[in-house]
Wavefront OBJ file of the C-alpha trace (Angstrom):
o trace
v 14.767 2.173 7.673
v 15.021 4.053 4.540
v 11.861 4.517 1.999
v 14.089 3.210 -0.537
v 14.796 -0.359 1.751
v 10.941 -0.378 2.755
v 9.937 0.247 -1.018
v 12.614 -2.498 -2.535
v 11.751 -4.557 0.360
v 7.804 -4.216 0.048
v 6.757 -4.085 -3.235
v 5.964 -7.351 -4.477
v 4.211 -7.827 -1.024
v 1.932 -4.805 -1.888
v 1.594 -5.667 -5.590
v 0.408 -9.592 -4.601
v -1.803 -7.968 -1.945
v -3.222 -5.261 -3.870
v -4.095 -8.527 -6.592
v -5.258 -11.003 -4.668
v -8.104 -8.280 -2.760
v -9.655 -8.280 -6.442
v -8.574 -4.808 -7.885
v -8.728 -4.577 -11.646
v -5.264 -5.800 -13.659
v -5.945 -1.910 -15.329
v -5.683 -0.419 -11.772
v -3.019 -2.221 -9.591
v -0.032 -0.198 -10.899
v -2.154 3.201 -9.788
v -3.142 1.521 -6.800
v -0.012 0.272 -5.728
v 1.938 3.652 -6.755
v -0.744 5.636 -3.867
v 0.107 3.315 -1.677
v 3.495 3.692 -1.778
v 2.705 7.847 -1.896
v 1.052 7.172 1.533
v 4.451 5.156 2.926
v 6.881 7.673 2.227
v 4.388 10.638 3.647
v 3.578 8.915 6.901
v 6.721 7.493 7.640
v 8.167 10.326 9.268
v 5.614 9.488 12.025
v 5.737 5.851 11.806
v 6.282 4.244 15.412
v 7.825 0.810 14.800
v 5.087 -0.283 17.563
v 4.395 -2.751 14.677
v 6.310 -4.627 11.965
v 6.687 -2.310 8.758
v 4.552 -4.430 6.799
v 1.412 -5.030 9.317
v 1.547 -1.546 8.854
v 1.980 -1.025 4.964
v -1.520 -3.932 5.280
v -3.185 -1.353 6.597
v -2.693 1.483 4.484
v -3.233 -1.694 1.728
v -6.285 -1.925 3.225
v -7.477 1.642 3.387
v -6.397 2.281 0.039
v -8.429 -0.809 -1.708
v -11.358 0.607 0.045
v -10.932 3.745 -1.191
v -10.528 2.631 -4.797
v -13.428 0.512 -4.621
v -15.575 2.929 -2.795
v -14.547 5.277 -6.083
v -15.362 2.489 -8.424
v -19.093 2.197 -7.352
v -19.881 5.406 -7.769
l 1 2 3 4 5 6 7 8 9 10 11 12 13 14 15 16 17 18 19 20 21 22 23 24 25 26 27 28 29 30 31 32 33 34 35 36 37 38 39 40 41 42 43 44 45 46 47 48 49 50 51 52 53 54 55 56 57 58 59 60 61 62 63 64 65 66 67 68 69 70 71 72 73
């Protein structure tokens, strides 16, 4: 699978999830943009041991805690 399919595929998924965890309205594009960064950089090594999006959650996941963990500070 392409990045192209996973990104057309994907998006709104991210977008909602990235909305729903609380990040601010001013943020979710830049959120959802590094998210995406981190897709098509670690897809090369991506394993299919899991669907594509239980693993785009986690990188969801890491990134959200990242950006709050930046927000606090």
């Amino acid at each position: 699978m392409s990045f192209e399919e996973i990104y057309d595929e994907h998006f709104d998924y991210v977008w909602r999830m990235v909305r729903r965890v609380g990040v601010a309205d001013a943020s979710v594009d830049d959120v959802v943009q590094n998210v995406f960064i981190i897709v098509h950089r670690k897809l090369p090594s991506f394993e299919g041991r899991s669907k594509v999006r239980t693993w785009i959650y986690g990188i969801v996941r890491r990134v959200v805690s990242d950006y709050r963990r930046s927000r606090s500070r």
